[in-house]
C-alpha distance (Angstrom), angle and dihedral (degrees) to the residues before:
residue distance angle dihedral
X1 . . .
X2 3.77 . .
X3 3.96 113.1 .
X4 3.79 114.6 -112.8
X5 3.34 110.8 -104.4
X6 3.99 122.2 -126.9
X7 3.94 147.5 162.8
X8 3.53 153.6 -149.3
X9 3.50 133.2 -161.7
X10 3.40 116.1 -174.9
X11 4.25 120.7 -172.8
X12 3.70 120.6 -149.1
X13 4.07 105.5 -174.3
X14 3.27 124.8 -133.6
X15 4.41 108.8 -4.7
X16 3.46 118.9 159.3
X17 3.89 111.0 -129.1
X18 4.05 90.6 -131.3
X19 3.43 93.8 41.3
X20 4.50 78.1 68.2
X21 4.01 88.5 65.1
X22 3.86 94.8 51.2
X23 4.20 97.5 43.7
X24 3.20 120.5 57.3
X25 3.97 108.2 -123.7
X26 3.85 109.5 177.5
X27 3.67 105.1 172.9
X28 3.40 79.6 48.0
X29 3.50 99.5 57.4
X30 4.09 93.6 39.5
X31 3.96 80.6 64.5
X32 3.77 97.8 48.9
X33 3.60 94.7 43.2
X34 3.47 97.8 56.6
X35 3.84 91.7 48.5
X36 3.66 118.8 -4.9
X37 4.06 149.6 -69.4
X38 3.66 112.9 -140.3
X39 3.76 133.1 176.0
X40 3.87 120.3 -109.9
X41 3.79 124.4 -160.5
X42 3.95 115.1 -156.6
X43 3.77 103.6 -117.4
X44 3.89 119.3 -98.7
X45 4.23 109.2 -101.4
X46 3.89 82.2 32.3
X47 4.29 114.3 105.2
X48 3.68 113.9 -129.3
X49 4.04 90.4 -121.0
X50 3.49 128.0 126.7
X51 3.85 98.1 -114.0
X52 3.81 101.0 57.5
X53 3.76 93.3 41.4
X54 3.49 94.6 53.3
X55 3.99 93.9 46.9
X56 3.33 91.8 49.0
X57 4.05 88.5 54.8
X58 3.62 97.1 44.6
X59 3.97 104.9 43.5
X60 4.43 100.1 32.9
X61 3.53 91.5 -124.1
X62 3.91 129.3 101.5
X63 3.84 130.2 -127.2
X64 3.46 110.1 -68.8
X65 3.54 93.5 53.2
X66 3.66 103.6 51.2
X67 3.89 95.2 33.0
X68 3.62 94.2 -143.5
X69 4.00 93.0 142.8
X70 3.52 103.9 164.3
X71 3.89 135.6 -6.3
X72 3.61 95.8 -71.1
X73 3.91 105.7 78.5
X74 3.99 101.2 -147.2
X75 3.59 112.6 139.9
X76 3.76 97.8 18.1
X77 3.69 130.2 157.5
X78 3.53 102.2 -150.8
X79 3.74 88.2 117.8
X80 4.31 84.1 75.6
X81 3.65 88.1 31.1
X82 3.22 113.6 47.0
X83 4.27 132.7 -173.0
X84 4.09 112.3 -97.1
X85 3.63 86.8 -108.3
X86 3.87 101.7 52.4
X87 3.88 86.2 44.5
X88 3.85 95.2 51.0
X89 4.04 88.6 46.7
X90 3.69 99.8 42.5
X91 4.37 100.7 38.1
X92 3.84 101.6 32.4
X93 3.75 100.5 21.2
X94 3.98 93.6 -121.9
X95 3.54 126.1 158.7
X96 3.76 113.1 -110.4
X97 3.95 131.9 166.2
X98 3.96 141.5 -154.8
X99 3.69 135.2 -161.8
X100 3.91 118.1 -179.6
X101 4.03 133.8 147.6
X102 3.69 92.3 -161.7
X103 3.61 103.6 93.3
X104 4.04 101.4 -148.5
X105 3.58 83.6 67.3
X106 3.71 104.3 62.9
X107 3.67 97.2 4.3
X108 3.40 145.6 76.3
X109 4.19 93.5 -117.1
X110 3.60 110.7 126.8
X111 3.52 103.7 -6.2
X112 4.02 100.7 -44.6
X113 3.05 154.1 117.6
X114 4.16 89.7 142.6
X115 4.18 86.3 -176.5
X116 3.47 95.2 55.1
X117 3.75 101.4 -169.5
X118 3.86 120.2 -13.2
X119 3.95 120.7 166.7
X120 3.79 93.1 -104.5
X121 3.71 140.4 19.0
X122 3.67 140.5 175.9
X123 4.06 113.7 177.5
X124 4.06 120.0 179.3
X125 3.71 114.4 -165.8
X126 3.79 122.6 -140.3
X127 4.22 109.5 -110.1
X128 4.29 82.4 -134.9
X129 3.18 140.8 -5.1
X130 3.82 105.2 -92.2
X131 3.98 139.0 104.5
X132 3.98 91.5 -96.3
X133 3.71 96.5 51.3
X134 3.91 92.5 42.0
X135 3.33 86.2 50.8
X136 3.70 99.4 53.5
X137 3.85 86.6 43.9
X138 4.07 86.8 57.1
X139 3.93 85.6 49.3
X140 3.84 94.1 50.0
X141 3.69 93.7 40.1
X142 4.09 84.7 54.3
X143 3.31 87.5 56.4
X144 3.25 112.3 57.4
X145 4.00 83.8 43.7
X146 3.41 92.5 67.0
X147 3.66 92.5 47.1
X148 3.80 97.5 53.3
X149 4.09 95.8 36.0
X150 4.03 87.4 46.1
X151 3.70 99.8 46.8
X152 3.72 108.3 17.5
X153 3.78 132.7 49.4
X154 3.47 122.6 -113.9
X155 4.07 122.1 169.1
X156 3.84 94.3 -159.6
X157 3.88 125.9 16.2
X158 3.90 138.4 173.7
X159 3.69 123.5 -161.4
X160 4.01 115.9 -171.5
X161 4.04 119.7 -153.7
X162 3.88 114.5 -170.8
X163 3.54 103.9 173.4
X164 3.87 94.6 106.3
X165 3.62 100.6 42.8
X166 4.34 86.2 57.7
X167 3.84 93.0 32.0
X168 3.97 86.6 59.2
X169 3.69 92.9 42.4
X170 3.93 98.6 55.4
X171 3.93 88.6 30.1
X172 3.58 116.6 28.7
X173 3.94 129.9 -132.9
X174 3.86 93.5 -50.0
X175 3.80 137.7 93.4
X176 3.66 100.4 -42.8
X177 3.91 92.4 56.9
X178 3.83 98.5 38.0
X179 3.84 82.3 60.2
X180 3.80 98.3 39.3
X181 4.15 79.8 56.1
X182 3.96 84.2 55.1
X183 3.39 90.0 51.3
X184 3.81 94.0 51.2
X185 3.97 94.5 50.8
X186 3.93 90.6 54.9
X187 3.62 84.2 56.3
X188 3.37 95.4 51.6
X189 4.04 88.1 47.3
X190 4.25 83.9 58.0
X191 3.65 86.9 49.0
X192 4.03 95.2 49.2
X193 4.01 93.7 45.5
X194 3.80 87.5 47.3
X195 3.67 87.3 64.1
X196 3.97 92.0 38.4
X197 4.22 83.1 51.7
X198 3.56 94.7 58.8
X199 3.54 121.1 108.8
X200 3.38 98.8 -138.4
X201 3.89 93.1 45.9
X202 4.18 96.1 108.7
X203 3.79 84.0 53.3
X204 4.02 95.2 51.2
X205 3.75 138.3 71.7
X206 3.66 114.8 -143.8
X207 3.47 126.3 -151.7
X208 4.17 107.7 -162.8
X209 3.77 126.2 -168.4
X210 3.84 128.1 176.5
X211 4.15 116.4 -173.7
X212 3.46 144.6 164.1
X213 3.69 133.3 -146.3
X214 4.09 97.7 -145.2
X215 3.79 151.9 -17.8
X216 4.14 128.9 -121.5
X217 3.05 139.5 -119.7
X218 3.76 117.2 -112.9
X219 4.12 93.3 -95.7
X220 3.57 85.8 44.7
X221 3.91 122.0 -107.8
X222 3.92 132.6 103.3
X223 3.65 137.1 -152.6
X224 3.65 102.7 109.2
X225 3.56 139.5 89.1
X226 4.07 103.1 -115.7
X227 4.02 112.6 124.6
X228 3.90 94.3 -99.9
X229 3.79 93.4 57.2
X230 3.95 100.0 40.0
X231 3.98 92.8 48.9
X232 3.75 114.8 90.6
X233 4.15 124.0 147.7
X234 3.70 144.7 -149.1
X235 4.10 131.9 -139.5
X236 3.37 118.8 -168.1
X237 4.02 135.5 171.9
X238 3.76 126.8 173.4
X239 3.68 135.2 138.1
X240 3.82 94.9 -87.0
X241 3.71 87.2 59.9
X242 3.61 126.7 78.1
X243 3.50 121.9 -134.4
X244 3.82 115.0 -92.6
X245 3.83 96.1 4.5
X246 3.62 123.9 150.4
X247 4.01 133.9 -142.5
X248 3.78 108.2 -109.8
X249 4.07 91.7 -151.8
X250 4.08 128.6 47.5
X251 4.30 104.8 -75.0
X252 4.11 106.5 -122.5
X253 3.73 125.1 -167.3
X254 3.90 93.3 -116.9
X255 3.69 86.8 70.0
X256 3.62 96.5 61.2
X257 4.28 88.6 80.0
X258 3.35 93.4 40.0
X259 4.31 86.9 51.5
X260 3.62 78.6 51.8
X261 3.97 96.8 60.2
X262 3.50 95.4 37.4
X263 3.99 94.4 57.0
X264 3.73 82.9 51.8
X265 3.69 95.1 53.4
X266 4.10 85.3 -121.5
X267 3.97 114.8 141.9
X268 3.71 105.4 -148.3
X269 3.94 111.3 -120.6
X270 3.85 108.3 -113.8
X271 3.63 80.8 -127.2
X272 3.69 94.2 78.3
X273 3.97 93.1 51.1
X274 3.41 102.4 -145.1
X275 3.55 119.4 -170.2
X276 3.73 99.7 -163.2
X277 3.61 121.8 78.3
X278 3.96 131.5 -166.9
X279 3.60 118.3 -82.6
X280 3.56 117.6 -107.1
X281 4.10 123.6 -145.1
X282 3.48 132.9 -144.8
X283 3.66 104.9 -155.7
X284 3.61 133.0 -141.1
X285 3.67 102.6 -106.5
X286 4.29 135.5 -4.5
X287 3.59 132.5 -135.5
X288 3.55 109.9 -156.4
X289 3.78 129.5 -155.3
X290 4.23 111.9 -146.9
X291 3.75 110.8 -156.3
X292 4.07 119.7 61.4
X293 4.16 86.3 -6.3
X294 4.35 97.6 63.7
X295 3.79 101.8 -3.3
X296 3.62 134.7 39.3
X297 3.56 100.1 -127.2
X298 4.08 97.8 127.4
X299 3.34 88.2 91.8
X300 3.59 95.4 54.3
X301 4.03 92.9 43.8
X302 3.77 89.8 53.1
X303 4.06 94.8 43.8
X304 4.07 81.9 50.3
X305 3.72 90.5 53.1
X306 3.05 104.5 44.8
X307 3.70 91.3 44.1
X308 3.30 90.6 56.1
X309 3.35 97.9 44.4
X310 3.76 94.1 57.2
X311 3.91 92.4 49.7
X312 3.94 81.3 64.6
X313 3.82 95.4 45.9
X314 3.94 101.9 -97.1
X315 3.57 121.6 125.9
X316 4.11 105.4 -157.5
X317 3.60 128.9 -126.3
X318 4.02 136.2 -150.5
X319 3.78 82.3 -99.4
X320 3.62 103.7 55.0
X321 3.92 89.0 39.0
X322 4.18 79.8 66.5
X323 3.33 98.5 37.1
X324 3.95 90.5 67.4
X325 3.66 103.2 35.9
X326 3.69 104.3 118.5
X327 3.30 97.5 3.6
X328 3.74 126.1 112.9
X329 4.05 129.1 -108.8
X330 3.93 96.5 -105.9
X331 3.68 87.7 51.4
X332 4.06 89.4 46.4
X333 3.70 92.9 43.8
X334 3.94 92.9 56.4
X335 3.70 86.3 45.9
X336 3.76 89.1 51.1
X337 4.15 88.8 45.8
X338 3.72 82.4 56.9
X339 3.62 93.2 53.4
X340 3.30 93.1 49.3
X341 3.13 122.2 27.2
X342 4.11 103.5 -177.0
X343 3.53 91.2 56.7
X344 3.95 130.4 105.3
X345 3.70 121.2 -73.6
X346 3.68 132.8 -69.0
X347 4.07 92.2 -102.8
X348 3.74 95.2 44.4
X349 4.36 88.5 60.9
X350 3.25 90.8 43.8
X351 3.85 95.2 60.6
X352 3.45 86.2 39.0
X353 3.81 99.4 57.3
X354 3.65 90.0 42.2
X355 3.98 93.3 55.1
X356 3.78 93.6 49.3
X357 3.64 95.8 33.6
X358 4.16 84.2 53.0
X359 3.89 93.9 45.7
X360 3.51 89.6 56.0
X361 3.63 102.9 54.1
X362 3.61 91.0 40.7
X363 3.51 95.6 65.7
X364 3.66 81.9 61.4
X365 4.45 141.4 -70.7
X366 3.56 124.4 -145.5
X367 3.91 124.0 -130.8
X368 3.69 117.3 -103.0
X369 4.12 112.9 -125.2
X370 3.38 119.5 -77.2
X371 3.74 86.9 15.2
X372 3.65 106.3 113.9
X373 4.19 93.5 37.8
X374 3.99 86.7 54.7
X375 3.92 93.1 51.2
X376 4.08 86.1 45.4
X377 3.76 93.5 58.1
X378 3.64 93.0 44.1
X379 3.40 105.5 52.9
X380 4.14 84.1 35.1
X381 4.20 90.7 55.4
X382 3.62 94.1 41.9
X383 4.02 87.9 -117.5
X384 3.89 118.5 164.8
X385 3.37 117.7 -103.5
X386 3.89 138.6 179.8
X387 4.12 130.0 179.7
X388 3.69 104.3 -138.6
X389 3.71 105.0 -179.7
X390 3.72 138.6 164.8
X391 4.06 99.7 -136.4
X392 3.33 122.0 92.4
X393 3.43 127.7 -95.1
X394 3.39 100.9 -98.8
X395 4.00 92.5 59.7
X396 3.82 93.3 42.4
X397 3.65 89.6 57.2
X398 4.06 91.0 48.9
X399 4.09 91.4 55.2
X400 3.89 93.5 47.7
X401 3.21 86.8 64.9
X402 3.57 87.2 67.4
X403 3.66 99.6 36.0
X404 3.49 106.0 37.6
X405 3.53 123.0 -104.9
X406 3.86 96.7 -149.9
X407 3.88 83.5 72.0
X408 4.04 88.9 68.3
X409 3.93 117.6 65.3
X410 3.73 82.0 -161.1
X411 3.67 151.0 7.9
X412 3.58 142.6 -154.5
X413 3.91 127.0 -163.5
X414 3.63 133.7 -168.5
X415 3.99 105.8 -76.3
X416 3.68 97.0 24.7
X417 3.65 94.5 101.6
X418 3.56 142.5 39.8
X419 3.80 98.1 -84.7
X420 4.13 135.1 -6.4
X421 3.07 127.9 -119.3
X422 3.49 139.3 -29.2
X423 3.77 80.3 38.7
X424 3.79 110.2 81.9
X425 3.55 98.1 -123.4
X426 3.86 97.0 112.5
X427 3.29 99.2 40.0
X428 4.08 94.8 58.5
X429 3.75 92.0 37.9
X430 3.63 88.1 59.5
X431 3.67 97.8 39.0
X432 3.99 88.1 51.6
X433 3.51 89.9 59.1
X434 3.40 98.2 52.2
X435 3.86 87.2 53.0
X436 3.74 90.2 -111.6
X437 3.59 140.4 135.8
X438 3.87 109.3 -132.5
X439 3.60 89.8 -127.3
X440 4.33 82.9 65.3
X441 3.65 90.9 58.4
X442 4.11 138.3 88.1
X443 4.01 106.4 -154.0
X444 3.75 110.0 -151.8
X445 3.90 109.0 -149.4
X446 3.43 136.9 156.9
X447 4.24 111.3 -160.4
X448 4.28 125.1 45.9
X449 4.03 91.6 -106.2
X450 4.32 89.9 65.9
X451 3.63 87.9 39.5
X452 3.62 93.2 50.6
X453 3.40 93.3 45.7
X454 4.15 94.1 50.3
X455 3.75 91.2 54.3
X456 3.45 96.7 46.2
X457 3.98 88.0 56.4
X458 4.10 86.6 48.7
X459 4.21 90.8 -111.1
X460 3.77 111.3 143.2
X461 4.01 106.5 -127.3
X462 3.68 142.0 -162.0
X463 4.09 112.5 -154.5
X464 3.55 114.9 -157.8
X465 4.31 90.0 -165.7
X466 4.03 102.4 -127.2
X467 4.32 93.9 -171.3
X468 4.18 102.8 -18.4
X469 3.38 129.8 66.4
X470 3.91 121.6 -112.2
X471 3.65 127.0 -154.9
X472 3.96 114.8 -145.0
X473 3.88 116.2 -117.9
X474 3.80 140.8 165.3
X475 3.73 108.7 -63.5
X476 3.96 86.6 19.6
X477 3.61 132.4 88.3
X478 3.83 123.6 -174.2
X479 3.75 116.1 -148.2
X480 3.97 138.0 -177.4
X481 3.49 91.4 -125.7
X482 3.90 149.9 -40.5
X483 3.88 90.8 -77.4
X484 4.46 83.2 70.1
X485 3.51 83.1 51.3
X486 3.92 91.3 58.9
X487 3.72 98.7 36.0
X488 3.97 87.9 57.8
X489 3.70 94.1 52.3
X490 3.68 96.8 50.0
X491 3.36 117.7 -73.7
X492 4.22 106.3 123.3
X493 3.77 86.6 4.2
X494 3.69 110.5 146.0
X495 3.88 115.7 -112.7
C-alpha cells in the first residue's frame, strides 16, 4: 500500500539567510540535509514587507496578481487567488490546517484573512506588540500545532512564527534576534517530532518546507531593496527529494505552493494560473540502470529468451516476457527450469542466455532518448555516477563501449554483489563507492525489478517504464523519458 502523502509548511518571518551560518539551527539543518536549503530573492517590483511575501508563498502567484501590496490587505484578490490551503479545502475537499498569531493572516485586521477558509484554524494573538509577547504567541501557536498535527490529520498545514520579524524590529540584528531565531528552530523541532509521534507516521510520506518572506537590515527593519532585505530562503525535505540535493535554477517564493501540490501528487488546473512551479533537484550522485533505461537492449533480452526458450520446447507468454525483464539470466534460467521441467540444467541456460543475449548486443544496441545528453551533462558537471545493471559482466562491458565507460566512476554487474536485483545489493554497493548514502542518490530505471530494488536500498528513483507500466509513488517519479529528466534540471528552464 502506497503511504499517504502529506506536508508542512512552516513560516519563520523575517530571518536573515547569514544570520543561518552564525546560529546554530538544528532542526533546521535536519530539514535541509535531508532535502535542501536554498536562497530566495524577493522578486524585483515586489516590496520587501511581510504581506506580499507571504501571499506570494501561500497562493503561487506573484504581486500583481494577488494585490497584496503591503501588510495591510485592502484591495486584495485572494478571493481569485486563493492560499494552498483554502484551495485544497474548498476544490478537492482535503483537510488542511493553519496556525498564526498575526492577525491579518487569519483575521479580519486590516483587510485579511490571507487563508481564506482552511478546514481548521487556531490563531493566538500577541497581548502587545513586543519581542516577549510575540514570543509567547510563537510558543502558544506551537502548541496547539503539535496538538492538531499529533492527534488529528491534516493533508496540508501552515504554521506562522513572528517572533523574529518583531524581535528584529524593536531590537535590531543582534543578540536578542539571534536568540529569538533559536527559539524558532526549537519550535520547529516540536513541530517535526509531532509528525514523528503520530501513529500513522510509518504509513505517511511527509513533505516539509520551512521559508521566510525577507531579511533585515542590520538595525532591523525592511522595505527596501538592499541585499539583506531582498534575500529570503527555502528548506525542504520529502521523499521525492534526495538527500543533500540542490536546485539547479534561482528558488522563488511562488514555488513554495506549487512544492505544495506537487508533494501531494495534485496537478494545478491551468485555470488557476500559477506562476510558480515545483522545484526540481539535482541530486548528489546517480545510479543508473543499462538495459531499457540507456540502451535498447529489452528487445534483444526478450528475443534471447524466448529464443531460448523455444529451443527447449516453451513457447513464451506476456507473463513470462515480464517476469524476466530486469532480471538476470540465472534468475531467468531457473524460471525457465520451472517451465520446463525436462530441459537441461539451471547452469547450462544460463550460459546459454548469456551467449545469445551477448551476440546480440554485440552486433550493436541503440541509445535510449535522452540517453547520450544525460551522460554529457554528467560527466560535463562533474556529477557522480554509477552503472548498476543486471547483465553480466561480459554484456556490460560490450555496451560501454558504446556509451563510454569513463562517464561512470563505477560499475556493478550481475554477480558482483551479494544478490541481483530486486534485492538492494547493487544499488548500495554502488552508492558506497561513490561515498554516498542511498538516501543521496536518484536511481534511473526503466522496469519494476530496478525500481524495486532502488527503494529497497532507500535511493529515490525516477522510472522512465521501457515495456511495463509504472505507477508514481512517494520517493518515485514516473517520466516519459530521460529528456524530462534534463528539462527539470535545467536544460530549457526559463531564466
Amino acid at each position: 500500500m502506497s503511504r499517504a502523502r502529506r506536508v508542512l509548511v512552516v513560516g519563520i518571518d523575517g530571518v536573515r539567510l547569514d544570520t543561518l551560518n552564525r546560529v546554530p539551527t538544528p532542526h533546521l539543518d535536519t530539514v535541509a540535509d535531508a532535502g535542501f536549503l536554498a536562497p530566495v530573492t524577493v522578486a524585483e517590483g515586489t516590496p520587501t514587507m511581510s504581506g506580499p511575501c507571504w501571499a506570494t508563498i501561500v497562493t503561487g502567484v506573484t504581486v500583481t496578481k494577488h494585490a497584496v501590496w503591503s501588510n495591510d490587505f485592502s484591495g486584495h484578490r485572494l478571493g481569485v487567488f486563493p492560499d494552498f490551503a483554502t484551495r485544497l479545502a474548498r476544490q478537492d475537499g482535503r483537510r488542511t490546517y493553519v496556525a498564526a498569531a498575526w492577525e491579518p493572516l487569519v483575521t479580519v485586521a486590516d483587510g485579511g484573512p490571507m487563508f481564506r477558509r482552511p478546514t481548521r484554524l487556531t490563531h493566538h494573538a500577541p497581548a502587545a506588540d513586543t519581542p516577549a509577547a510575540w514570543e509567547e504567541a510563537d510558543a502558544w501557536t506551537g502548541c496547539d500545532a503539535v496538538a492538531v498535527l499529533t492527534s488529528e490529520d491534516p493533508e496540508a498545514s501552515f504554521v506562522y512564527l513572528g517572533a523574529p520579524d518583531e524581535t528584529a524590529h524593536h531590537l535590531g540584528c543582534g543578540d536578542g534576534y539571534e536568540a529569538s531565531v533559536r527559539a524558532a528552530d526549537r519550535r520547529l523541532g516540536d513541530l517535526l517530532a509531532a509528525l514523528r509521534a503520530r501513529p500513522s507516521y510509518e504509513d505517511e510520506a511527509w513533505t516539509v518546507l520551512v521559508v521566510t518572506d525577507h531579511g533585515h537590515r542590520d538595525e532591523g527593519g525592511h522595505g527596501g531593496g538592499s541585499p539583506a532585505e531582498r534575500t529570503a530562503w527555502l528548506a525542504c525535505a520529502g521523499p521525492d527529494i534526495p538527500a543533500g540535493a540542490r536546485p539547479p535554477r534561482p528558488g522563488r517564493h511562488e514555488d513554495v505552493a506549487a512544492q505544495v501540490y506537487a508533494a501531494l501528487d495534485r496537478t494545478p488546473d491551468s485555470h488557476w494560473t500559477l506562476e510558480g512551479r515545483e522545484v526540481p533537484t539535482v541530486p548528489r550522485g546517480v545510479l543508473l540502470d543499462m538495459d531499457g533505461t540507456l540502451v535498447d537492449t529489452e528487445p534483444l533480452w526478450l528475443e534471447a529468451w524466448g529464443g531460448v526458450a523455444a529451443a527447449h520446447g516453451h513457447t513464451l507468454t506476456e507473463e513470462d516476457e515480464a517476469a524476466v525483464l530486469g532480471r538476470t539470466c540465472a534468475d531467468t534460467a531457473a524460471r525457465l527450469v520451472q517451465l520446463c521441467p525436462e530441459t537441461t540444467t539451471v547452469g547450462a541456460l544460463e550460459t546459454e542466455l548469456e551467449d545469445t543475449f551477448l551476440a546480440a548486443v554485440e552486433a550493436g544496441v541503440d541509445l535510449r532518448p535522452g540517453a547520450r545528453a544525460l551522460l554529457d551533462r554528467l560527466e560535463a558537471e562533474g556529477l557522480p555516477a554509477a552503472l548498476v545493471s543486471a547483465s553480466p559482466r561480459r554484456v556490460v562491458d560490450t555496451v560501454l563501449r558504446t556509451l563510454g565507460g569513463e562517464v561512470f566512476r563505477t560499475t556493478v554487474a550481475d554477480g558482483e554483489s551479494d544478490r541481483s536485483k530486486p534485492f538492494p545489493d547493487p544499488c548500495l554497493k554502488a552508492a558506497a563507492r561513490l561515498g554516498l548514502p542511498p538516501e543521496a542518490c536518484l536511481a534511473v530505471e526503466d522496469s519494476p525489478t530496478g525500481v524495486a530494488a532502488a527503494e529497497a536500498a532507500g535511493c529515490r528513483v525516477l522510472a522512465v517504464p521501457s515495456r511495463t507500466p509504472i505507477t508514481p509513488a512517494p520517493g518515485r517519479r514516473v517520466r516519459t523519458d530521460l529528456t524530462d529528466l534534463l528539462r527539470e534540471w535545467g536544460q530549457g528552464e526559463p531564466a
